[in-house]
C-alpha positions as CSV (number, residue, x, y, z in Angstrom):
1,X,176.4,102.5,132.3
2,X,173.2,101.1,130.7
3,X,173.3,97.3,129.4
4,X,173.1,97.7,125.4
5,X,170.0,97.0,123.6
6,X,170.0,93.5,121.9
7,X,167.8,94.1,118.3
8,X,168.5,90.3,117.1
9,X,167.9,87.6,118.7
10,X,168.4,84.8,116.1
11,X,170.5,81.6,115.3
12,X,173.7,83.6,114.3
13,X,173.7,85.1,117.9
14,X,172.1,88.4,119.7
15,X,173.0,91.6,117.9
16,X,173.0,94.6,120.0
17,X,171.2,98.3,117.7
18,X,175.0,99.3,117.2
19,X,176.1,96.2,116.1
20,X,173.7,96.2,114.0
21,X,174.3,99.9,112.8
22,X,177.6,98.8,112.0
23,X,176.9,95.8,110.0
24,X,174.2,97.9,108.1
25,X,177.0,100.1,106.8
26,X,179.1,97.3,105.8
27,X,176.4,96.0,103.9
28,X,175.7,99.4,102.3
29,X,179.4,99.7,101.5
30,X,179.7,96.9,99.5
31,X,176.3,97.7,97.5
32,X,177.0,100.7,96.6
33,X,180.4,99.2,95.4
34,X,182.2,102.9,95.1
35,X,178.9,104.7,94.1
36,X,177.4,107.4,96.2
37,X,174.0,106.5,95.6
38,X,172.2,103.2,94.5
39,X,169.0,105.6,93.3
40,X,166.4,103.2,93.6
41,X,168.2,100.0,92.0
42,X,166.5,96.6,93.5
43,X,168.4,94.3,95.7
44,X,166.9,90.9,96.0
45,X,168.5,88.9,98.8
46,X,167.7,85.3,100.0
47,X,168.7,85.1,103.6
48,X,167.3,83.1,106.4
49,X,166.1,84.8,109.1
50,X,168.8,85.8,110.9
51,X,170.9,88.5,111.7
52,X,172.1,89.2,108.2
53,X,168.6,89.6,107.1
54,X,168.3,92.6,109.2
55,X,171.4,94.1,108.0
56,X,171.3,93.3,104.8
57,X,167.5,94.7,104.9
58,X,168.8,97.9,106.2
59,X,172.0,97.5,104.6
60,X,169.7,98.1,101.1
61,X,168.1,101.1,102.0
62,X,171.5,102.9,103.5
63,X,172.8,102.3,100.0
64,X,169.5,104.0,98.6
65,X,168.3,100.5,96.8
66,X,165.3,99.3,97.2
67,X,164.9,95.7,99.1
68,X,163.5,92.9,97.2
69,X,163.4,90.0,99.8
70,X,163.2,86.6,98.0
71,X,161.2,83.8,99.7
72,X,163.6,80.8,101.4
73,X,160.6,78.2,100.1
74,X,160.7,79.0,96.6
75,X,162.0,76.8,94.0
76,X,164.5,78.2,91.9
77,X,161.9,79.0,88.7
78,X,159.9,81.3,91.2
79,X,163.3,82.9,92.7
80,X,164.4,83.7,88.5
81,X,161.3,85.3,88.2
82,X,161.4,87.5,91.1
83,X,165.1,88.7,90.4
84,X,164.2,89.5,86.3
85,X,160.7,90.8,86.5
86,X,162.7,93.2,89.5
87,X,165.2,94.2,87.0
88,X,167.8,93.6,90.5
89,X,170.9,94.8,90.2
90,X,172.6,93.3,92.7
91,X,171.4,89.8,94.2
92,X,172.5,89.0,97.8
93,X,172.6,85.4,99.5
94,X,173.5,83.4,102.4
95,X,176.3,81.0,101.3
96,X,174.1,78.0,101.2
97,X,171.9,79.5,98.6
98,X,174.5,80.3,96.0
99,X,174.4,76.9,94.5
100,X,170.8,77.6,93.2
101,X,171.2,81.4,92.9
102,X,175.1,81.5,91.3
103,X,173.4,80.3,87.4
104,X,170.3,82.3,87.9
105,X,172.1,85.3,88.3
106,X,174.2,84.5,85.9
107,X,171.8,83.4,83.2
108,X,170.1,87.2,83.9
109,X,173.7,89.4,83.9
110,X,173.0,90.0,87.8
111,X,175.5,90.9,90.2
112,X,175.9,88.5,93.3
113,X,177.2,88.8,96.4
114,X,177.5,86.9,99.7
115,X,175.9,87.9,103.1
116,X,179.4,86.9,104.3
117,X,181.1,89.1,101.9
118,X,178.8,91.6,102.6
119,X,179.4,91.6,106.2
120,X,183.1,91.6,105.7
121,X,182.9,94.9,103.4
122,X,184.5,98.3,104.7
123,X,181.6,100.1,106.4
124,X,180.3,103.2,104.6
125,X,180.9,106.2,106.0
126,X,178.7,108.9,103.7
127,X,175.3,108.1,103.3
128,X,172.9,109.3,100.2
129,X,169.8,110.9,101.3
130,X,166.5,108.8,101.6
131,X,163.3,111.2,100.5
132,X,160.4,110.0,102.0
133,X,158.8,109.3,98.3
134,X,161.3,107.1,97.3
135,X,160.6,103.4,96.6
136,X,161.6,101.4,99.6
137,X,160.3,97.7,99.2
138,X,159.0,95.6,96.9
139,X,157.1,92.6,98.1
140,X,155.7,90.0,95.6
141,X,152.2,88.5,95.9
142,X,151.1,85.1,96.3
143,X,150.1,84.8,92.2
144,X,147.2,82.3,93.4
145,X,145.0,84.3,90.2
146,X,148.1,84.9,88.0
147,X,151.5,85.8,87.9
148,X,153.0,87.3,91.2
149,X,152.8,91.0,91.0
150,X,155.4,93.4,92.6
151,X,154.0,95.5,95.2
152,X,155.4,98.6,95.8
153,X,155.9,100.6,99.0
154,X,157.7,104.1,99.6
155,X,159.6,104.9,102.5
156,X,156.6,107.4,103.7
157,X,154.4,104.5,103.0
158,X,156.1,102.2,105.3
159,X,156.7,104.7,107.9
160,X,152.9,105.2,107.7
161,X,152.3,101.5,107.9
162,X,154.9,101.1,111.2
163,X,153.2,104.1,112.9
164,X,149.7,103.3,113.0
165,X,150.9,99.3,114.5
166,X,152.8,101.3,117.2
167,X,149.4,103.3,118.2
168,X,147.2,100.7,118.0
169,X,149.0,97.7,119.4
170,X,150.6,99.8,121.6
171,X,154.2,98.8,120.9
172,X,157.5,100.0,123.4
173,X,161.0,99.6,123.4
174,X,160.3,96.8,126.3
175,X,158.8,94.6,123.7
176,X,160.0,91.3,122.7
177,X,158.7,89.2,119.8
178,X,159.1,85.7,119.1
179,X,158.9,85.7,114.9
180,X,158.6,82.4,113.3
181,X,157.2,83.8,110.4
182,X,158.8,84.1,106.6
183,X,160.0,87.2,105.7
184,X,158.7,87.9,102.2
185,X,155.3,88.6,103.4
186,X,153.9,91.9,105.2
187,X,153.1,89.7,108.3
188,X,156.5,88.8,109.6
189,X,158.7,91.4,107.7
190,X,156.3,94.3,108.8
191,X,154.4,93.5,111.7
192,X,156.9,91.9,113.2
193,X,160.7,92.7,112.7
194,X,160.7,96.2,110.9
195,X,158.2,97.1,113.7
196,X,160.2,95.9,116.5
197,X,163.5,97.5,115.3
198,X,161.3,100.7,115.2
199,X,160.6,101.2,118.5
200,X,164.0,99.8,119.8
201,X,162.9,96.4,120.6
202,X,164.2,93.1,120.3
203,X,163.3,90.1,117.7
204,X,163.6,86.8,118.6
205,X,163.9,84.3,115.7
206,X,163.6,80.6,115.5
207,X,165.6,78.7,112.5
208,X,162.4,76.8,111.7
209,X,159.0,76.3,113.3
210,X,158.8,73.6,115.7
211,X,156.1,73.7,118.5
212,X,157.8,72.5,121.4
213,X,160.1,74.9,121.0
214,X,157.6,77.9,120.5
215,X,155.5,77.2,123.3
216,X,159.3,76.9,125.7
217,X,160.0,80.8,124.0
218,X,156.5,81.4,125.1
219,X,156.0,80.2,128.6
220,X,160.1,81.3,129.4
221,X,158.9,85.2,130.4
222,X,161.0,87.1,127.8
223,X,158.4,87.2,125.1
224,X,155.7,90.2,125.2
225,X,154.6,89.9,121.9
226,X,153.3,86.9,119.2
227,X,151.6,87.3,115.8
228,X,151.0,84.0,114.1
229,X,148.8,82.3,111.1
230,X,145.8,80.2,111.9
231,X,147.7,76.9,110.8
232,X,150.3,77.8,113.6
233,X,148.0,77.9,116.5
234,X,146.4,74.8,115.5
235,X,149.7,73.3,115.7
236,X,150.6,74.9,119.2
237,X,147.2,73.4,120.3
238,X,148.0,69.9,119.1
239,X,151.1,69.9,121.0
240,X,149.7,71.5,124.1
241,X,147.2,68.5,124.1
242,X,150.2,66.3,123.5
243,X,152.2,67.1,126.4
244,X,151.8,65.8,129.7
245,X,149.5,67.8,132.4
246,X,153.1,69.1,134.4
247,X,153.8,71.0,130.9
248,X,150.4,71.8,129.9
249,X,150.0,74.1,133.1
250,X,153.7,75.9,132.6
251,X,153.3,76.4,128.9
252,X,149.7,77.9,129.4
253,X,150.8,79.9,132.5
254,X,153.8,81.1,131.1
255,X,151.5,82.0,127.9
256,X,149.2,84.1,129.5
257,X,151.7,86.4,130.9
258,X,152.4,87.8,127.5
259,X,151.3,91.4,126.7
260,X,149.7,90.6,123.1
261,X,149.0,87.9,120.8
262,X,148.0,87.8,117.5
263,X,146.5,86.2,114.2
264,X,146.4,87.1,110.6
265,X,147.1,86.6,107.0
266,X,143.8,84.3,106.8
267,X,140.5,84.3,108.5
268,X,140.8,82.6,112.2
269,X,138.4,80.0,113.2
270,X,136.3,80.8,115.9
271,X,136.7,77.5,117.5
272,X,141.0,77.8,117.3
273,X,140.0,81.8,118.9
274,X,137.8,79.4,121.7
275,X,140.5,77.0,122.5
276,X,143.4,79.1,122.6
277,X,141.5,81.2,124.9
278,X,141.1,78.1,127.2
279,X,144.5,76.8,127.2
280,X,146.4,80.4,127.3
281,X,143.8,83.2,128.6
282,X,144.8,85.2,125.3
283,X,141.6,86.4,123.0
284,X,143.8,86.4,119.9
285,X,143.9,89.8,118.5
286,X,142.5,89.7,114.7
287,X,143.5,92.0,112.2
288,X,142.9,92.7,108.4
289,X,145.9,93.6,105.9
290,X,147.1,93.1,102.5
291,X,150.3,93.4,100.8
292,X,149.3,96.0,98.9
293,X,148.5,98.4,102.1
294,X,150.2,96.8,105.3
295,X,146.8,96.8,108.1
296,X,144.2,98.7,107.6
297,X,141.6,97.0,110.2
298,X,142.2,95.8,113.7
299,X,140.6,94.4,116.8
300,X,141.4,96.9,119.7
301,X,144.2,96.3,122.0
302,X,141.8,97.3,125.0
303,X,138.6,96.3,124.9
304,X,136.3,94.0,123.2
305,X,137.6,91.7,120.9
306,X,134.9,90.2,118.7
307,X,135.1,86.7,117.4
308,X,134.7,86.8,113.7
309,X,135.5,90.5,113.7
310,X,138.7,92.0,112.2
311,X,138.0,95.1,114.0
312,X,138.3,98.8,112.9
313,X,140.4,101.1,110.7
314,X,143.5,102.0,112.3
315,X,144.8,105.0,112.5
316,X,145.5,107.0,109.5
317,X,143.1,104.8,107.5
318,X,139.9,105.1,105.7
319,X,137.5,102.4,104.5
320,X,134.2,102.3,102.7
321,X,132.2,99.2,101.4
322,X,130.7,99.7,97.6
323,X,128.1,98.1,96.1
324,X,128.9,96.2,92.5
325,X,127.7,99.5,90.9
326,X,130.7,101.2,92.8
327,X,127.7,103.2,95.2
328,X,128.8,103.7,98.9
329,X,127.4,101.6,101.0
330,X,126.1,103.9,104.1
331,X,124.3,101.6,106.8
332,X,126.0,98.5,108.9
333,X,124.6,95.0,107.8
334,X,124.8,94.9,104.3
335,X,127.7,93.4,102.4
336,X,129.9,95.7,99.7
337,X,133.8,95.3,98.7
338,X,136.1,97.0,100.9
339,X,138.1,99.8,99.4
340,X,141.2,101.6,101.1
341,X,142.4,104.9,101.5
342,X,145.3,106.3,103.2
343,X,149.2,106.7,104.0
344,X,149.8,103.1,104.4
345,X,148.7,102.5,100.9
346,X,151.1,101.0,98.6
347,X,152.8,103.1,95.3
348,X,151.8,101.0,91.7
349,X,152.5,97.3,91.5
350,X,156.3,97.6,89.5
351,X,156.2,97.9,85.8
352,X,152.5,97.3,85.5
353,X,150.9,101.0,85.4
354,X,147.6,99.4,83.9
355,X,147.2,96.9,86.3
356,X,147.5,99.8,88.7
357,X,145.1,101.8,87.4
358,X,142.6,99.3,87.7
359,X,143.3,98.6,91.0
360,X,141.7,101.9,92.4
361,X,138.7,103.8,91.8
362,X,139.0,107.3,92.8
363,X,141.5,107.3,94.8
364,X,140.5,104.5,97.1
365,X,142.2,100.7,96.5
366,X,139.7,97.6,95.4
367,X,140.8,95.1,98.2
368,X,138.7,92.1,96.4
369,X,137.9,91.2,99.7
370,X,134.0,91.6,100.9
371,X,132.9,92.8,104.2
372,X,130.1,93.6,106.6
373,X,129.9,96.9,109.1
374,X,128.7,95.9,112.2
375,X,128.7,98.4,115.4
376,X,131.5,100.4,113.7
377,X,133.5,96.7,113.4
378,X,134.3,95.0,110.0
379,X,133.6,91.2,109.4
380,X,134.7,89.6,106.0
381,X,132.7,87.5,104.3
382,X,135.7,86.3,101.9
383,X,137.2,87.5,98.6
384,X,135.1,88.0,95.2
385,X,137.2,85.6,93.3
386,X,137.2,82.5,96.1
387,X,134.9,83.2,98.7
388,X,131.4,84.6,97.5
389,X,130.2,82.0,95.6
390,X,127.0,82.7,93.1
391,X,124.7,80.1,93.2
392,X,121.5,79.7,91.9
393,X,120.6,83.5,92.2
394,X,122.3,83.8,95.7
395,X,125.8,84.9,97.0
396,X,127.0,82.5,99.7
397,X,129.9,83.1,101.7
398,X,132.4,80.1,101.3
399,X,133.8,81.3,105.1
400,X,130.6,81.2,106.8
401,X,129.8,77.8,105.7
402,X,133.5,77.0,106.5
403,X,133.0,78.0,110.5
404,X,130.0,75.8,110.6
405,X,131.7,72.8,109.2
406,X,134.9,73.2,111.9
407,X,132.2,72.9,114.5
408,X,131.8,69.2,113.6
409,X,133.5,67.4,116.3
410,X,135.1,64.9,113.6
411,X,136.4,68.3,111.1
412,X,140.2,69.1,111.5
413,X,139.9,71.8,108.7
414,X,138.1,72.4,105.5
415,X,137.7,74.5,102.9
416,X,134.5,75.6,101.0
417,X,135.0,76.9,96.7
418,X,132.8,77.4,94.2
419,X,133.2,75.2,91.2
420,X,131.3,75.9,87.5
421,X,128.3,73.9,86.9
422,X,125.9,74.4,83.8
423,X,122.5,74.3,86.5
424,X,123.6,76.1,89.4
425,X,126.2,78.7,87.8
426,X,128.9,77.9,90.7
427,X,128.4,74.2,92.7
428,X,129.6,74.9,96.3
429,X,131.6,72.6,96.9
430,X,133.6,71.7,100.5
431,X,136.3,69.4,100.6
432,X,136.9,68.2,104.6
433,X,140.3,67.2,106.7
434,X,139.3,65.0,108.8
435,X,141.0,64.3,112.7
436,X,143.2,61.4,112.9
437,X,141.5,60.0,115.5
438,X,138.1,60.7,115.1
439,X,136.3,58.7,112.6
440,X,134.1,60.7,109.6
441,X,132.1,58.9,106.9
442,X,131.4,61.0,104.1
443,X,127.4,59.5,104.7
444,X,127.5,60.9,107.7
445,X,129.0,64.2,107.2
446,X,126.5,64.8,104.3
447,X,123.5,63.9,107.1
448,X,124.9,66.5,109.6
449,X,125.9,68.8,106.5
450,X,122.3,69.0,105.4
451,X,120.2,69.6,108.6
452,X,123.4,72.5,110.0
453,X,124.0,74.2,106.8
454,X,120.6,74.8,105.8
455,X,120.7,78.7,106.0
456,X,124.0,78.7,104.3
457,X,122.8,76.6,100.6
458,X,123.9,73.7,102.0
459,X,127.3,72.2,99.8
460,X,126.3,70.8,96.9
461,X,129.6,68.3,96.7
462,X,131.3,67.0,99.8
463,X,134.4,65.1,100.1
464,X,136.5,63.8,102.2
465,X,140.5,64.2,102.3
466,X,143.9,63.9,103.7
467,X,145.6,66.8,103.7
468,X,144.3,70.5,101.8
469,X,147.1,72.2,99.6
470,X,148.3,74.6,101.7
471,X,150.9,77.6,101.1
472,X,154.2,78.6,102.9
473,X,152.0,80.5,105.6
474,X,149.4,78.0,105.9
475,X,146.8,78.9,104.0
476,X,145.0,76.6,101.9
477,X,145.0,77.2,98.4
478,X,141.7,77.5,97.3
479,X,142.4,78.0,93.3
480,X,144.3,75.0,93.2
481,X,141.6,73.0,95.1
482,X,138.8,74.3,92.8
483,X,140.9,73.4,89.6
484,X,141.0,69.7,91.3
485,X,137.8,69.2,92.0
486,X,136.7,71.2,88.6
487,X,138.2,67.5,87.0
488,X,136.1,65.3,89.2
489,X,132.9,63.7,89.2
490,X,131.0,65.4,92.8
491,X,130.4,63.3,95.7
């Protein structure tokens, strides 16, 4: 008799597929609440990841709802305006979250529920049928340029998505992820736990990030698979330089004997690529993606992975680079906007059809992101709003000049934005984190600035700070930090 597959591997205990089967129905049951169908109705639920998240997750589309998942981080003014701009009908939580969620959902008229409750609920037994055009999930965006948006995704959609991971990353039932990623976001929800339970996998998931315990997960030999953000890796690197020589050598040996590891949801520094290489024998696989269409680009599992590079279109997807004037671009080298086309793309951002509209032409999604073709590979140069900066007469990539800067030996992390100025149309502007223990004088900087950055229109305001505002995943927020130093005098 075969040993049963464990799906969850999480701080409520391992799950095995039929337990999980089983939970999913319960979950469904009390949704649907004596209904035979939930026909499309959201479900927000803020649950930590866990166990429940799964089942409630699968729980929602059993019911035929669509799943709304709510980010743990959020304070409660972001969590109201998820659950009304959803129009949820029914709101499910874990029980420590019901003290902020209990008037919010009562304020808007929305049913809620406990995941314990939930879990406790007679298990359905008849289940409506799911059409593969049917709304499946709605993920919110960041809002860094306005209000958060809902992005839609059909069930086809997301089956599209999962596929194309499962070619190109080459995904089995063998596989074991460690996620300690958030769940609101295609990178941990997608990627990583709706893709393992697709191929009959297991997740593994952490109750919070902490890097000692990552790297024991990673060196332990259970773990095939890891997909983290930049920020993360930095942090796994600290702590690897940290620990004493005995543990350096089994955390990087037991490192390397993982199948794939990964980096995404911003651009990865080619000197964290360098260094993790060193430490773990892992060239970090980079990829491309968006909310709005899952991956679309992606280094290869086999072969050469380019530093720099986020690869090319995965299966089922088409891209093009445009010119301004909305012309194809048809040779390699020079820079256009990346537009999408395929399966994997997402359905209409909810309730906004003009916003929609606007965001394709001809069929084909406007990523805002630009890019460069080079040998059939995609390299992005940063999005139109933050990263191309236009500067007396020229574009300049905020992420070129970015890599340059980390290469100073004193540089933790930076960030490079383009700031409004009456001479120069935008003033590029980099603000610098500087290593605790290595020394940096902005004098000095400025002197190395000038003679390395050259080619790039060298910054025309430097400074010098703590700590950059940074997002749940990492990633620095470059709106906020232009607004800041919009309403200071440059250094």
């Amino acid at each position: 008799m075969s040993t049963p597959r464990i799906a969850i591997s999480a701080p409520d205990g391992d799950v095995t597929y039929e337990q999980l089967d089983e939970a999913a129905s319960r979950v469904a049951g009390a949704l649907l609440a004596g209904r035979d169908d939930l026909g499309g109705a959201r479900v927000a639920f803020l649950v930590p990841p866990s166990f429940a998240y799964a089942a409630v997750l699968r729980g929602t589309w059993r019911a035929g709802g669509v799943a709304v998942p709510l980010a743990v981080s959020h304070p409660p003014a972001e969590l109201d305006y998820v659950i009304r701009d959803a129009e949820a009908d029914v709101v499910v939580a874990a029980p420590g979250y019901l003290p902020a969620l209990a008037p919010l959902c009562a304020a808007a008229g929305v049913r809620l529920i406990t995941t314990d409750a939930a879990l406790a609920a007679p298990a359905l037994t008849a289940h409506p049928h799911l059409g593969a055009g049917r709304r499946a999930l709605i993920i919110y965006t960041s809002g860094t340029t306005g209000r958060p948006k809902g992005v839609v995704t059909t069930h086809a959609g997301l089956g599209a998505q999962v596929s194309a991971l499962v070619s190109a990353w080459g995904w089995t039932p063998a596989d074991r992820i460690l996620l300690v990623l958030p769940l609101h976001h295609v990178h941990g929800l997608v990627n990583g736990l709706i893709t393992a339970l697709a191929v009959g996998g297991t997740c593994e998931m952490l109750p919070a990030f902490d890097a000692g315990a990552v790297w024991r997960r990673l060196a332990s030999g259970d773990i095939t698979v890891f997909t983290a953000v930049p920020t993360i890796y930095l942090r796994l690197i600290a702590a690897w330089e940290a620990a004493s020589p005995d543990v350096q050598r089994a955390w990087s040996a037991g490192a390397g004997r993982l199948r794939l590891m990964m980096s995404g949801s911003a651009a990865l520094p080619v000197t964290t690529l360098e260094r993790w290489r060193a430490l773990t024998g892992h060239t970090l696989l980079e990829r491309y993606g968006m909310t709005e269409l899952g991956m679309a680009l992606s280094n290869p599992l086999d072969g050469e992975r380019r530093p720099g590079s986020v690869g090319a279109p995965l299966p089922g997807v088409e891209v093009r680079l445009v010119r301004e004037s909305g012309d194809v671009i048809p040779d390699d080298a020079e820079p256009g906007e990346l537009e999408v086309r395929g399966a994997t793309v997402f359905l209409e951002y909810w309730r906004r059809p003009e916003e929609t509209q606007v965001a394709f032409r001809e069929g084909w999604f406007r990523t805002g992101d630009v890019a460069v073709r080079d040998r059939g590979a995609y390299r992005l140069l940063g999005r139109t709003s933050v990263d191309i900066i236009k500067t007396g007469g020229y574009k300049v990539s905020a992420l070129e000049i970015e890599e340059v800067l980390r290469r100073h030996p004193a540089v933790a992390e930076c960030a490079v934005v383009g700031v409004a100025d009456a001479e120069w149309g935008e003033r590029v502007s980099a603000v610098v984190e500087a290593r605790p223990d290595a020394p940096l004088s902005l004098e000095l900087l400025q002197a190395w600035a000038r003679e390395e950055l050259a080619p790039y229109k060298v910054p025309r305001a430097l400074r010098i700070v703590e700590a950059l505002p940074r997002n749940a995943m990492g990633k620095v927020v470059k709106p906020e930090l232009a607004a800041l130093l919009a309403t200071a005098e440059p250094e």
